[in-house]
CHARMM internal coordinates of N, CA and C (Angstrom, degrees):
IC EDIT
DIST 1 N 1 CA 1.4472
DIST 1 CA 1 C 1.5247
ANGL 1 N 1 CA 1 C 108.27
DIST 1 C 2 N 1.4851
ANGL 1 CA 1 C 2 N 103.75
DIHE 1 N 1 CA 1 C 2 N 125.08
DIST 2 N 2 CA 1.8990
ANGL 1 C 2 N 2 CA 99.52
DIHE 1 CA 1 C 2 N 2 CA 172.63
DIST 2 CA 2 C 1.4027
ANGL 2 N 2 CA 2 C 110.02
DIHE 1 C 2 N 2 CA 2 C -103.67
DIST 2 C 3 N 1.0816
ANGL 2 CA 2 C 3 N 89.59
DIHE 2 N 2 CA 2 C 3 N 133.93
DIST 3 N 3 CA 2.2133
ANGL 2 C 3 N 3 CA 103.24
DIHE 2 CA 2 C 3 N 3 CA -179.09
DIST 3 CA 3 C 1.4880
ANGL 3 N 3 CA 3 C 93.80
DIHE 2 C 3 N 3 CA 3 C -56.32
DIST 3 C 4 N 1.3961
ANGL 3 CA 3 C 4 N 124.94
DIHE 3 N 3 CA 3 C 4 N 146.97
DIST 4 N 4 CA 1.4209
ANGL 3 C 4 N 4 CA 146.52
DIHE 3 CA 3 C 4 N 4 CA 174.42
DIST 4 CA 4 C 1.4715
ANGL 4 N 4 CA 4 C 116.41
DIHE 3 C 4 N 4 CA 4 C -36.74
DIST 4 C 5 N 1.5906
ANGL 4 CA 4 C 5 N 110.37
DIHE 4 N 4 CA 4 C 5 N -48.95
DIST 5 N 5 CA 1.4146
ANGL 4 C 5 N 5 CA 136.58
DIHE 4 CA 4 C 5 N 5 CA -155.48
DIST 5 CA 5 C 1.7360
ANGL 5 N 5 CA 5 C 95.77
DIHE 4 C 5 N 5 CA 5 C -83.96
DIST 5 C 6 N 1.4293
ANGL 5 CA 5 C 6 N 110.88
DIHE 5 N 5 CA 5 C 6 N -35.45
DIST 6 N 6 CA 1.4337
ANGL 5 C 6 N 6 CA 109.61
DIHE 5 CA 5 C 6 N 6 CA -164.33
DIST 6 CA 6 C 1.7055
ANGL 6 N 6 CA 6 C 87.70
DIHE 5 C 6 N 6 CA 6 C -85.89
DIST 6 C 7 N 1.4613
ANGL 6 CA 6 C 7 N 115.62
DIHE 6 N 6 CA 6 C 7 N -39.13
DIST 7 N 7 CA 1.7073
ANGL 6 C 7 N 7 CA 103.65
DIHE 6 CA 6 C 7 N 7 CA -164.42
DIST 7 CA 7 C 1.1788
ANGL 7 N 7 CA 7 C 93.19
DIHE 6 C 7 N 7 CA 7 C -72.09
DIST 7 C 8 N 1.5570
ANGL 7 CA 7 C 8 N 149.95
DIHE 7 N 7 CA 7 C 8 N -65.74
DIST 8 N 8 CA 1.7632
ANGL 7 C 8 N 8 CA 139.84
DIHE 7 CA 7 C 8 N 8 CA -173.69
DIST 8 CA 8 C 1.1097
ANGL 8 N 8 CA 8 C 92.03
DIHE 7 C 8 N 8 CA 8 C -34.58
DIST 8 C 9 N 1.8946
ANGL 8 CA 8 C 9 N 158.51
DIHE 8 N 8 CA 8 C 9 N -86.56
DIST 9 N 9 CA 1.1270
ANGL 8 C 9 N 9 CA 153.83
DIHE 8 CA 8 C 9 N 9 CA -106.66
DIST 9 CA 9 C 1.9447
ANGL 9 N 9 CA 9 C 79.50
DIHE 8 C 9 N 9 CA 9 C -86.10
DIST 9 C 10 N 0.9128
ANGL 9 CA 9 C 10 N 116.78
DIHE 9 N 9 CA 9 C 10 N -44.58
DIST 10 N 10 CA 1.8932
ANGL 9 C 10 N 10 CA 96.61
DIHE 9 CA 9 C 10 N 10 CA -172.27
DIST 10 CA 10 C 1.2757
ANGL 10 N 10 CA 10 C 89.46
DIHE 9 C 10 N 10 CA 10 C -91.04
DIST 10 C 11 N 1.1016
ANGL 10 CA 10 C 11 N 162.17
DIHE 10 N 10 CA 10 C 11 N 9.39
DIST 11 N 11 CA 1.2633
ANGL 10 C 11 N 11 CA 149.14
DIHE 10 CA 10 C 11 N 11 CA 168.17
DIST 11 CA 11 C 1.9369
ANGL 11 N 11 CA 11 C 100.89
DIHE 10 C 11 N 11 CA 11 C -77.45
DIST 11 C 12 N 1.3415
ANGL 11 CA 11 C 12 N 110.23
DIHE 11 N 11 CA 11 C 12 N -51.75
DIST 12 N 12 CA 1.1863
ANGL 11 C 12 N 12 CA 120.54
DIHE 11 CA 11 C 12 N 12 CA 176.25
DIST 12 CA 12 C 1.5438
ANGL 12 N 12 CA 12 C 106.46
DIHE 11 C 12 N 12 CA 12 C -71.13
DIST 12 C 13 N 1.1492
ANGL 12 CA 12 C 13 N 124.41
DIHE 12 N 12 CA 12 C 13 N -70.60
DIST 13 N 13 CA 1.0452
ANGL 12 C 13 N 13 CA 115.27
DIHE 12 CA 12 C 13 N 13 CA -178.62
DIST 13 CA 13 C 2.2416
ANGL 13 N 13 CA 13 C 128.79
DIHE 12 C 13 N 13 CA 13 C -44.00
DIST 13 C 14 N 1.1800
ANGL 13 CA 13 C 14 N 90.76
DIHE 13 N 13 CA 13 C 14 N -19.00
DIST 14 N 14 CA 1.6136
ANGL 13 C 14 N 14 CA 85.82
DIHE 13 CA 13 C 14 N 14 CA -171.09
DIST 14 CA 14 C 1.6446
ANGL 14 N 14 CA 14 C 83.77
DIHE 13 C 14 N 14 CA 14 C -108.29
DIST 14 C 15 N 1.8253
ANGL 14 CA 14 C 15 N 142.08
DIHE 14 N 14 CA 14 C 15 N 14.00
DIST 15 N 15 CA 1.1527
ANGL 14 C 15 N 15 CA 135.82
DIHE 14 CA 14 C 15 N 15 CA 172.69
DIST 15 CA 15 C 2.5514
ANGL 15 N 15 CA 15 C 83.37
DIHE 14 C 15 N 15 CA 15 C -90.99
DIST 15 C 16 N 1.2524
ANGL 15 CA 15 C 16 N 102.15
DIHE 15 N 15 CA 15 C 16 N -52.91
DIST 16 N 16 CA 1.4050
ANGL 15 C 16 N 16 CA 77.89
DIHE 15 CA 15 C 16 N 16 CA -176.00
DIST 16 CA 16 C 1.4251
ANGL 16 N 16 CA 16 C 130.54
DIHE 15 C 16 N 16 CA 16 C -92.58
DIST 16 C 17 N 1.5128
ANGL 16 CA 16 C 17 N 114.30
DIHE 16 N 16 CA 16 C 17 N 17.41
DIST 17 N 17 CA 1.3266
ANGL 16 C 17 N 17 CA 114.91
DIHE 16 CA 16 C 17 N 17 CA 138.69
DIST 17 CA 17 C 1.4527
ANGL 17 N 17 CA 17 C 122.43
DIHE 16 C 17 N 17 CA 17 C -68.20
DIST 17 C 18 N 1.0737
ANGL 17 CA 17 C 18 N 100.04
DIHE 17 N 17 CA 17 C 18 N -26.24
DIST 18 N 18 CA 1.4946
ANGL 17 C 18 N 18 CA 104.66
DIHE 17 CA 17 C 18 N 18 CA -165.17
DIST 18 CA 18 C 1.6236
ANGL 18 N 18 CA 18 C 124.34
DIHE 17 C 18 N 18 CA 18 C 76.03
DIST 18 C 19 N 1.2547
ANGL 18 CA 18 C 19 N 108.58
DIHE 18 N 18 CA 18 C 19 N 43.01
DIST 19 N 19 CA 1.2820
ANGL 18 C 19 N 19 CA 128.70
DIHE 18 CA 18 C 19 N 19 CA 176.14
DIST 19 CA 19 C 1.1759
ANGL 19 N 19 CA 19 C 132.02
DIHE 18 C 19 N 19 CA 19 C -127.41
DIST 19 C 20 N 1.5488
ANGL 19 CA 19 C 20 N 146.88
DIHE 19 N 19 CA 19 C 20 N 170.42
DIST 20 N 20 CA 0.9189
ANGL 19 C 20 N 20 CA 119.29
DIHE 19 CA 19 C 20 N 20 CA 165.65
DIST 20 CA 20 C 1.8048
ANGL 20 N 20 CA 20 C 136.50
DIHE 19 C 20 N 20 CA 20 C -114.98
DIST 20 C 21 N 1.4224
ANGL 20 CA 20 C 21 N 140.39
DIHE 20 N 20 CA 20 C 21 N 139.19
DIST 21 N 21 CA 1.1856
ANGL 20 C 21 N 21 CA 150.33
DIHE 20 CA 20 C 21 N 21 CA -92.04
DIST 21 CA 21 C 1.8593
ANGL 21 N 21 CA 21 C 72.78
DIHE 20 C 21 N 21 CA 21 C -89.26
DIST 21 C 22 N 1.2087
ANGL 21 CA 21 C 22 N 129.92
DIHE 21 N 21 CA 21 C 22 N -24.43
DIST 22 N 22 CA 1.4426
ANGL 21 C 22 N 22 CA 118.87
DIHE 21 CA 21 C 22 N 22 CA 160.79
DIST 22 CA 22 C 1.6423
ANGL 22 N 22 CA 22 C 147.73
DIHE 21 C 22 N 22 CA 22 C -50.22
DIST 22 C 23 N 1.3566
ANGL 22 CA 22 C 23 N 106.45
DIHE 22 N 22 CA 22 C 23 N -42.21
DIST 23 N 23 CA 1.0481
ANGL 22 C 23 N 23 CA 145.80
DIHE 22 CA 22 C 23 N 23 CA 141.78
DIST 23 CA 23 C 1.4470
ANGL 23 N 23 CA 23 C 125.47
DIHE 22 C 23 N 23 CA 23 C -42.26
DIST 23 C 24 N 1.6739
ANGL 23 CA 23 C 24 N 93.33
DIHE 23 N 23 CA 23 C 24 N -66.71
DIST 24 N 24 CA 1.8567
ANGL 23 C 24 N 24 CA 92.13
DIHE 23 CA 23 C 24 N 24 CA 167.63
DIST 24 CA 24 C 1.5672
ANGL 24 N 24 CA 24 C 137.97
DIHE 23 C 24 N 24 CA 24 C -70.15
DIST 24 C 25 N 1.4267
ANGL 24 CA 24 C 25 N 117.96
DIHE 24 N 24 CA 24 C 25 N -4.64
DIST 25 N 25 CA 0.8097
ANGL 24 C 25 N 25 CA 145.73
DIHE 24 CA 24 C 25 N 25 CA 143.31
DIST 25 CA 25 C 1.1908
ANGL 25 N 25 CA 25 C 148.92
DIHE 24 C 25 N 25 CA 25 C -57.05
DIST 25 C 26 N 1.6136
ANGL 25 CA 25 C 26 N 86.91
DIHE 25 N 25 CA 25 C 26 N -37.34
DIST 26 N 26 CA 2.0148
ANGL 25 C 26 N 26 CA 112.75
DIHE 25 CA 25 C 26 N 26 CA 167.99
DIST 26 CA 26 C 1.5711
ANGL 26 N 26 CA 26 C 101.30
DIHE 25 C 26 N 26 CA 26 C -72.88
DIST 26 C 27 N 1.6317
ANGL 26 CA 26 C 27 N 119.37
DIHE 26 N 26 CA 26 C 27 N -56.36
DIST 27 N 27 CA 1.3789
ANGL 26 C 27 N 27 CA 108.91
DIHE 26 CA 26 C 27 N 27 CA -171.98
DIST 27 CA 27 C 1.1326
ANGL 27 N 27 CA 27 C 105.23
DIHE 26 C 27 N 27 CA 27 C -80.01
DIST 27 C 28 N 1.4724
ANGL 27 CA 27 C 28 N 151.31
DIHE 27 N 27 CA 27 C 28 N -6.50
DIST 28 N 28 CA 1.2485
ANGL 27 C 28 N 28 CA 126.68
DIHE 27 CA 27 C 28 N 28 CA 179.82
DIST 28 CA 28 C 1.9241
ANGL 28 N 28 CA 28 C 97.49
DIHE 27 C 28 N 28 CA 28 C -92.70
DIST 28 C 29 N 1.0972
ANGL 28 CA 28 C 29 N 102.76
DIHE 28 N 28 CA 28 C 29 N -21.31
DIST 29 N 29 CA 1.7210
ANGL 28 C 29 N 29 CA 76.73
DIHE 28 CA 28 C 29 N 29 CA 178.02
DIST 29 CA 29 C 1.8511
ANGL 29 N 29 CA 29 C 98.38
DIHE 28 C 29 N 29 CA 29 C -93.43
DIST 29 C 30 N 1.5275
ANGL 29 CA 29 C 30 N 154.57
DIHE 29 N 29 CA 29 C 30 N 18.57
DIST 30 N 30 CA 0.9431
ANGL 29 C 30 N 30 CA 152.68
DIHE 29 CA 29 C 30 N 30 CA 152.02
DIST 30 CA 30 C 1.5891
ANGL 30 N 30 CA 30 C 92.84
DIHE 29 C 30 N 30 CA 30 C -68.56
DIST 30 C 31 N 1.0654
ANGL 30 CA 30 C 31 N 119.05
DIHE 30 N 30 CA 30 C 31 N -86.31
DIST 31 N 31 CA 1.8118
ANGL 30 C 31 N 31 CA 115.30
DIHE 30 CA 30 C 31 N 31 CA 174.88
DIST 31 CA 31 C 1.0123
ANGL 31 N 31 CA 31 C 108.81
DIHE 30 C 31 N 31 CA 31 C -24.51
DIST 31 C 32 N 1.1828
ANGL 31 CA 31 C 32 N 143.27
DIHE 31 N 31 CA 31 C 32 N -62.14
DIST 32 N 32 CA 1.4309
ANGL 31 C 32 N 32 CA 137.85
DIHE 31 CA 31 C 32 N 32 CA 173.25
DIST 32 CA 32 C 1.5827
ANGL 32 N 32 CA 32 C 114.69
DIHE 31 C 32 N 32 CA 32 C -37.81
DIST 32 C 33 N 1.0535
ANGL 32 CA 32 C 33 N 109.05
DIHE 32 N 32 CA 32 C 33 N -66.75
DIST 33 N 33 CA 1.7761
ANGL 32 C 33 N 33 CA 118.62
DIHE 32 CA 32 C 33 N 33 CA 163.06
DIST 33 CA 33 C 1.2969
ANGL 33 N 33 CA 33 C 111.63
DIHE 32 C 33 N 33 CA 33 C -33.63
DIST 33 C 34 N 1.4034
ANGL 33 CA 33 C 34 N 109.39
DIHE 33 N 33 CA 33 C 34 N -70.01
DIST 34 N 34 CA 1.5956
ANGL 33 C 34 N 34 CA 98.81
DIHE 33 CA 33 C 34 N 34 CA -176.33
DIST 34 CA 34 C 1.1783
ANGL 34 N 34 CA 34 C 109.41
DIHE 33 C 34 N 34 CA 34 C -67.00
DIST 34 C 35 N 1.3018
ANGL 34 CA 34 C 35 N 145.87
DIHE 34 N 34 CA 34 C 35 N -52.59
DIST 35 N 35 CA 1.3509
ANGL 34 C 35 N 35 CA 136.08
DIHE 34 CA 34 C 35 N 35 CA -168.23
DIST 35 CA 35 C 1.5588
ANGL 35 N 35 CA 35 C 101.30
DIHE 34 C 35 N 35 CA 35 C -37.98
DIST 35 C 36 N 1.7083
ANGL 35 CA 35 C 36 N 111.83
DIHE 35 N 35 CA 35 C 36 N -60.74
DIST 36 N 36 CA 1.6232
ANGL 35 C 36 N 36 CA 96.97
DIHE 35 CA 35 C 36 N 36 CA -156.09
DIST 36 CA 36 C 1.2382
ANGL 36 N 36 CA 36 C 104.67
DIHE 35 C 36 N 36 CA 36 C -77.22
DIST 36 C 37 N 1.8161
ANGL 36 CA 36 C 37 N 126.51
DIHE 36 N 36 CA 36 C 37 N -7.52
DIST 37 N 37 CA 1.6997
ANGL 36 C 37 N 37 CA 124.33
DIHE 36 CA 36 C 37 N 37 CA 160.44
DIST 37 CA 37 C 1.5117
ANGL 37 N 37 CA 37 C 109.01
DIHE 36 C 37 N 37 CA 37 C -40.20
DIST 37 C 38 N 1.0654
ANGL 37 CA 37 C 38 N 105.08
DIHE 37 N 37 CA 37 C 38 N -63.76
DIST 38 N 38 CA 1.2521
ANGL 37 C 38 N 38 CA 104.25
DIHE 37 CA 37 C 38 N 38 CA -178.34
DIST 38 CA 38 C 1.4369
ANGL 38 N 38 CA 38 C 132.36
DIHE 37 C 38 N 38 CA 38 C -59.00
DIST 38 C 39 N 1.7137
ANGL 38 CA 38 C 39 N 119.84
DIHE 38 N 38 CA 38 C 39 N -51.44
DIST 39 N 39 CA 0.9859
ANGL 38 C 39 N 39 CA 112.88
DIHE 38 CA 38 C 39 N 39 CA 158.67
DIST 39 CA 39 C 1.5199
ANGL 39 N 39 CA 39 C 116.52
DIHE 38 C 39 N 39 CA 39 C -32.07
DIST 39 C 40 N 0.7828
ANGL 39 CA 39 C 40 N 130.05
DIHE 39 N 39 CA 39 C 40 N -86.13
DIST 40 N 40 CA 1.7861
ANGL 39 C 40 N 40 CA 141.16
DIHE 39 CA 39 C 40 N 40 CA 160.55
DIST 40 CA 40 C 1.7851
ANGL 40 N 40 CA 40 C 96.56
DIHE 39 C 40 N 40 CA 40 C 15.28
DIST 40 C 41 N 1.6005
ANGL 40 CA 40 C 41 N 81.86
DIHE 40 N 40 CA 40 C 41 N -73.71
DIST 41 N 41 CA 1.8575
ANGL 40 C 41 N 41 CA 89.91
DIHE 40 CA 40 C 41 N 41 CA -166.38
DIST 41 CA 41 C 1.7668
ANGL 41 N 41 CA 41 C 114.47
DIHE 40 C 41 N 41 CA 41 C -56.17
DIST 41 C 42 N 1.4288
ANGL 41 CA 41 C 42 N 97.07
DIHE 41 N 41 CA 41 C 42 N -32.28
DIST 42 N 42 CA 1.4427
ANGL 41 C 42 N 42 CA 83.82
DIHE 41 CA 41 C 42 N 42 CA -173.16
DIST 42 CA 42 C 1.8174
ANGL 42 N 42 CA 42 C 112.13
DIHE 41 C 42 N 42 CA 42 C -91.69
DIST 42 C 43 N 1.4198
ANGL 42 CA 42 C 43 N 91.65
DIHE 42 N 42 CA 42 C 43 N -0.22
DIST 43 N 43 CA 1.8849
ANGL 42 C 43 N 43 CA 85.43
DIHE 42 CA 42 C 43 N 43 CA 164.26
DIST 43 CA 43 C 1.6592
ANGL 43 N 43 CA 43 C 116.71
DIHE 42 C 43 N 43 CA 43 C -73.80
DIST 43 C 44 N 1.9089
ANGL 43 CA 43 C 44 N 95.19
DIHE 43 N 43 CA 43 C 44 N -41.70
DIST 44 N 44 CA 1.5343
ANGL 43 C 44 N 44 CA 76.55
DIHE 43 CA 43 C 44 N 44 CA -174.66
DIST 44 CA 44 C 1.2964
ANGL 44 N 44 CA 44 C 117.40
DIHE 43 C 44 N 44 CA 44 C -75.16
DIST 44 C 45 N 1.6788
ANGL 44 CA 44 C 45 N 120.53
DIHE 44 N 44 CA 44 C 45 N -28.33
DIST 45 N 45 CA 1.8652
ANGL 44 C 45 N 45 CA 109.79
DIHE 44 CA 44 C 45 N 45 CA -179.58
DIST 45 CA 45 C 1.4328
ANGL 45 N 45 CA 45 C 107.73
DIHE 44 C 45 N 45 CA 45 C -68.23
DIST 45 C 46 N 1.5546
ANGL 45 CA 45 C 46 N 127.08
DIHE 45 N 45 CA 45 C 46 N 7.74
DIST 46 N 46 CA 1.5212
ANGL 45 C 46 N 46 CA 119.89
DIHE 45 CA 45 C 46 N 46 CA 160.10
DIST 46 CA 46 C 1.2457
ANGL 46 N 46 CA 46 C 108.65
DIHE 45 C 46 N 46 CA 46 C -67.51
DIST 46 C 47 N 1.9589
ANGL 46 CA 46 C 47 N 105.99
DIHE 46 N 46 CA 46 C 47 N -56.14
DIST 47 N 47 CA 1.3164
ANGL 46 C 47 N 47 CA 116.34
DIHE 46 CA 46 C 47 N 47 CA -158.50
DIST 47 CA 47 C 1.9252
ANGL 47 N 47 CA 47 C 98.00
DIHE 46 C 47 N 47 CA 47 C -75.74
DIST 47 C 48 N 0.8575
ANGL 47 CA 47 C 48 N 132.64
DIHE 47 N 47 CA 47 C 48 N -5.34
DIST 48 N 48 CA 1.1677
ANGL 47 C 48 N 48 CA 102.27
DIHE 47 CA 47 C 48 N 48 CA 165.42
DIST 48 CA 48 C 1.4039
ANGL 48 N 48 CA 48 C 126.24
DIHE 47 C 48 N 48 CA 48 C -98.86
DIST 48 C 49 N 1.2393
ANGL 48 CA 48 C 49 N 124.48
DIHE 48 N 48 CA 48 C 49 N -14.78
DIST 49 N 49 CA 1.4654
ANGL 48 C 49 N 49 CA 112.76
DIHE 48 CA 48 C 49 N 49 CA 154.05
DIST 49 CA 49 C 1.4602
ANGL 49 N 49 CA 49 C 133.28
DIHE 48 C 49 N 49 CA 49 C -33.72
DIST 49 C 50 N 1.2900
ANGL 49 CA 49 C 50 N 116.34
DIHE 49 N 49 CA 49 C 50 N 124.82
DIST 50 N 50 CA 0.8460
ANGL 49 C 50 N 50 CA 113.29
DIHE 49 CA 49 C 50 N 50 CA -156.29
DIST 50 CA 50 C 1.7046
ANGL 50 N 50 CA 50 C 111.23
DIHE 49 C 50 N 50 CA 50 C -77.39
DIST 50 C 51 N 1.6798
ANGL 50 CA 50 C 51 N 134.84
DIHE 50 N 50 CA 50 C 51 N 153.57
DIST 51 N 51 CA 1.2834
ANGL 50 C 51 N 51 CA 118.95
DIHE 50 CA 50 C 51 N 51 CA 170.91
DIST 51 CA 51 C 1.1943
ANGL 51 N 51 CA 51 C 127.10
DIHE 50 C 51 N 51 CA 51 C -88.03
DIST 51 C 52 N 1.3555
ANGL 51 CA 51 C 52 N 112.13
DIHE 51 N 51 CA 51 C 52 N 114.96
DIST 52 N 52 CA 1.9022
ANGL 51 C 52 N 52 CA 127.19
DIHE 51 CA 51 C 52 N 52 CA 162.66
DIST 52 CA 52 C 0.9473
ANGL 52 N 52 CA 52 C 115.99
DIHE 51 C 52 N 52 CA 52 C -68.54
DIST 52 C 53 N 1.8344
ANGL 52 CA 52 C 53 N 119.53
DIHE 52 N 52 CA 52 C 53 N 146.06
DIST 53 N 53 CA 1.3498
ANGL 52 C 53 N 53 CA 125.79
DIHE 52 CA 52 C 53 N 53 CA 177.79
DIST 53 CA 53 C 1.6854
ANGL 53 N 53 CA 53 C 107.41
DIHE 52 C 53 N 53 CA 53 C -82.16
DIST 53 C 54 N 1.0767
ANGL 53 CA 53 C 54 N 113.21
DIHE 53 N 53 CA 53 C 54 N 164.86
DIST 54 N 54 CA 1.8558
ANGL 53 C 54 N 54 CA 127.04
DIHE 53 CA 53 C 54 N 54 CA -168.99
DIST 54 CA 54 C 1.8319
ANGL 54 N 54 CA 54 C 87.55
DIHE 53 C 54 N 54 CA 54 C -79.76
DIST 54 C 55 N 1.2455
ANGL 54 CA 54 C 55 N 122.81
DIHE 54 N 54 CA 54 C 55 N -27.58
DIST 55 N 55 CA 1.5680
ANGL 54 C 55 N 55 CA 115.51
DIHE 54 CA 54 C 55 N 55 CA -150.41
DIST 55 CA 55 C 1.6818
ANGL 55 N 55 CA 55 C 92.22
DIHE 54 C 55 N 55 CA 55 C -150.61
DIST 55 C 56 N 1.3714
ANGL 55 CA 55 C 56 N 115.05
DIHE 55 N 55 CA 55 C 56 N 153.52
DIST 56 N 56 CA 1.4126
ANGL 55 C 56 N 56 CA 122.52
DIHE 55 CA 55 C 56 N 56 CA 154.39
DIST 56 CA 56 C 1.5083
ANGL 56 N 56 CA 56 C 107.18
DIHE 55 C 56 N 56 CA 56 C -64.63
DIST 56 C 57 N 1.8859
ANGL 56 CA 56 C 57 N 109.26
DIHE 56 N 56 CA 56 C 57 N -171.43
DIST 57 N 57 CA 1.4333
ANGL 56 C 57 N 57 CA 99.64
DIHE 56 CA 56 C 57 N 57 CA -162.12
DIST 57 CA 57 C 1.6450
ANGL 57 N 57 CA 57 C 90.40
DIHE 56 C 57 N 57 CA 57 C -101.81
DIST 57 C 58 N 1.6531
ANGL 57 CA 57 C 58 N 114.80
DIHE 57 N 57 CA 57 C 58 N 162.83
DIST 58 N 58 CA 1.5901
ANGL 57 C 58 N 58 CA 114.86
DIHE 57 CA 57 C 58 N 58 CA 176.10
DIST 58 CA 58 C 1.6952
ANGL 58 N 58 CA 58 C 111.25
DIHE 57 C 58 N 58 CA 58 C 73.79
DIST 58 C 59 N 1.9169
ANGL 58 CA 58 C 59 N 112.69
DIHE 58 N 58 CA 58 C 59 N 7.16
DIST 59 N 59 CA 1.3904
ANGL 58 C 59 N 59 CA 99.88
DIHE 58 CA 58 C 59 N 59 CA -174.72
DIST 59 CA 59 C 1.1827
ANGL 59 N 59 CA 59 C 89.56
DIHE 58 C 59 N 59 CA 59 C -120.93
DIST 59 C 60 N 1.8380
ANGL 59 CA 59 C 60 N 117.78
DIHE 59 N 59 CA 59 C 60 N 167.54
DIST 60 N 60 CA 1.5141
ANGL 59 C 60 N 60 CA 109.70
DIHE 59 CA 59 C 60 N 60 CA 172.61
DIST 60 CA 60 C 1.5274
ANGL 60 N 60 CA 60 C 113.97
DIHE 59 C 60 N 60 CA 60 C -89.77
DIST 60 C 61 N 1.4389
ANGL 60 CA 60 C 61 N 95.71
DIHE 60 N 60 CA 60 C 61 N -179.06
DIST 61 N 61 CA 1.5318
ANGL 60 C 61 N 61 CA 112.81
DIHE 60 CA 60 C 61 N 61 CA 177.26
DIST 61 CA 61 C 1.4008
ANGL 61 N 61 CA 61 C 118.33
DIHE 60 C 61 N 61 CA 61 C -40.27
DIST 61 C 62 N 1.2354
ANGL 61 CA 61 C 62 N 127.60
DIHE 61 N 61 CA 61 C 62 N 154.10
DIST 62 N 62 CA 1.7097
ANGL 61 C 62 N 62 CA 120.91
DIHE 61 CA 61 C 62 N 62 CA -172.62
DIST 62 CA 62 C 1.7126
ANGL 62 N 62 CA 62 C 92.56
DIHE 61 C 62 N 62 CA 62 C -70.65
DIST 62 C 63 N 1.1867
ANGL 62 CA 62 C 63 N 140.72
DIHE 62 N 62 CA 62 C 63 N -177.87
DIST 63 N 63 CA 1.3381
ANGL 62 C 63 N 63 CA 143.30
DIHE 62 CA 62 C 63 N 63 CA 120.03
DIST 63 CA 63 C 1.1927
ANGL 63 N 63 CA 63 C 137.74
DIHE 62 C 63 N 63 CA 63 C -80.43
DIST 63 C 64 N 1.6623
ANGL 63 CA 63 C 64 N 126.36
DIHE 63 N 63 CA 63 C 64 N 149.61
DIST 64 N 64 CA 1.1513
ANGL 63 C 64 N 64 CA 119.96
DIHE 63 CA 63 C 64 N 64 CA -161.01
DIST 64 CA 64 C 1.2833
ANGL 64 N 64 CA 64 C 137.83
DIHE 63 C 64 N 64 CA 64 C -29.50
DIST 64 C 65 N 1.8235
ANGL 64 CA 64 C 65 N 84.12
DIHE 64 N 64 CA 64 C 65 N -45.36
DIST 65 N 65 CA 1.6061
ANGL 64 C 65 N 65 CA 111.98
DIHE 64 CA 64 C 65 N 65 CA -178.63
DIST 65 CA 65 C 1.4633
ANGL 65 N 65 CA 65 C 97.60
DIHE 64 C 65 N 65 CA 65 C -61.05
DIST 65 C 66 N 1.1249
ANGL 65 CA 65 C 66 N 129.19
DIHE 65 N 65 CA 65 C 66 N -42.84
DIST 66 N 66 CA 1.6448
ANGL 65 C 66 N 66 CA 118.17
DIHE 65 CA 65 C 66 N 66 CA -141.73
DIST 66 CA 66 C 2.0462
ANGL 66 N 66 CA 66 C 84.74
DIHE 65 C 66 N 66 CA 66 C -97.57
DIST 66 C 67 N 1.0784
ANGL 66 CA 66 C 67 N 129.22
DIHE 66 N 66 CA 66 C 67 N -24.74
DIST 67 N 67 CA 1.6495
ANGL 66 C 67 N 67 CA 120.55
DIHE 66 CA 66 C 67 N 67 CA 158.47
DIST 67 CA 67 C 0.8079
ANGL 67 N 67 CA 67 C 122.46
DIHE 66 C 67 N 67 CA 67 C -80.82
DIST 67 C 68 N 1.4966
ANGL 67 CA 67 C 68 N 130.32
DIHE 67 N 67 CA 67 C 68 N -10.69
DIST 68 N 68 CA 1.9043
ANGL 67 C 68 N 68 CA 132.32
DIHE 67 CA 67 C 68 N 68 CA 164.21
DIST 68 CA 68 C 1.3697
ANGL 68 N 68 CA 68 C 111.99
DIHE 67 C 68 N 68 CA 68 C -76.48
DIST 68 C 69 N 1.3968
ANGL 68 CA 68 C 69 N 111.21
DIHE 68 N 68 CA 68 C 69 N -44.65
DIST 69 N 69 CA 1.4124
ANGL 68 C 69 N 69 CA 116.06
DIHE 68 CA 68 C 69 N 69 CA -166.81
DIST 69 CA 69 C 1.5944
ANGL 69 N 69 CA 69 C 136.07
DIHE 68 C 69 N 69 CA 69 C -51.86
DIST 69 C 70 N 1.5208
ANGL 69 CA 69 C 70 N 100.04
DIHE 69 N 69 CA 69 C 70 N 127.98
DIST 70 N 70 CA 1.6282
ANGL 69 C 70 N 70 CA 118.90
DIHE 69 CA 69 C 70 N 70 CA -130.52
DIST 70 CA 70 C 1.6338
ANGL 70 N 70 CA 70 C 88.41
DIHE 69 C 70 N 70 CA 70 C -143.46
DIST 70 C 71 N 1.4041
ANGL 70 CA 70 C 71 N 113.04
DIHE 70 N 70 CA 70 C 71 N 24.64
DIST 71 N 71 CA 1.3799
ANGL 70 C 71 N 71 CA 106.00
DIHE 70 CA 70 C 71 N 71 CA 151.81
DIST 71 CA 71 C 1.3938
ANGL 71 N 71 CA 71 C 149.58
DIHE 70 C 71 N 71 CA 71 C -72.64
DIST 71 C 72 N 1.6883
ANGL 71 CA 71 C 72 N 88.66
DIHE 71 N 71 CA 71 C 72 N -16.91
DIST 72 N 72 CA 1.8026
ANGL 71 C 72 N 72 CA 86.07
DIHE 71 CA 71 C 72 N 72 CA -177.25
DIST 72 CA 72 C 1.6681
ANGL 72 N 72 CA 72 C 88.97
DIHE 71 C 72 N 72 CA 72 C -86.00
DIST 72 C 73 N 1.2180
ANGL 72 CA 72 C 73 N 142.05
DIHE 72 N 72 CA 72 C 73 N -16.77
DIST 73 N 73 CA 1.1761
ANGL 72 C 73 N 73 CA 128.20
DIHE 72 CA 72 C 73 N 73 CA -174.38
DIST 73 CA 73 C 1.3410
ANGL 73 N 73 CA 73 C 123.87
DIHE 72 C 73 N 73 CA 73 C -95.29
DIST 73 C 74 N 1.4448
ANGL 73 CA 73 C 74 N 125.38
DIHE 73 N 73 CA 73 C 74 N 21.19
DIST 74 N 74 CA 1.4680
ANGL 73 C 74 N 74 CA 159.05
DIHE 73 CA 73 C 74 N 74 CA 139.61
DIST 74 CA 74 C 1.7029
ANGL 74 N 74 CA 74 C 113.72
DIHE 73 C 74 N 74 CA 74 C -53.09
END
COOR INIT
IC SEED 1 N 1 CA 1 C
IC BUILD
């Protein structure tokens, strides 16, 4: 069941696309699809990177400076 207020807002809205409230419905839930496709995709090419350590072994922690540092992008 669609509340009144939500069916007028696509009633209007797919009158100034110039489409109809069927249609507008089809592509906004396709966008929907792809958006969270993607989300999806870019979790797993996160998760497969592999994890690097911050430091070699026996050395200390980086310093702030040297994990802030934002010079080459100056």
């Amino acid at each position: 069941v669609v509340e009144e207020d939500v069916a007028r807002w696509a009633r209007v809205e797919a009158a100034q696309r110039g489409t109809s409230v069927s249609r507008l419905l089809g592509e906004m839930l396709r966008e929907r699809m792809e958006a969270e496709r993607r989300y999806e995709e870019a979790g797993a090419e996160f998760c497969s990177i592999a994890a690097r350590p911050l430091r070699e072994p026996g050395t200390g922690l980086p310093s702030r400076e040297e994990v802030h540092d934002r010079a080459g992008l100056r």
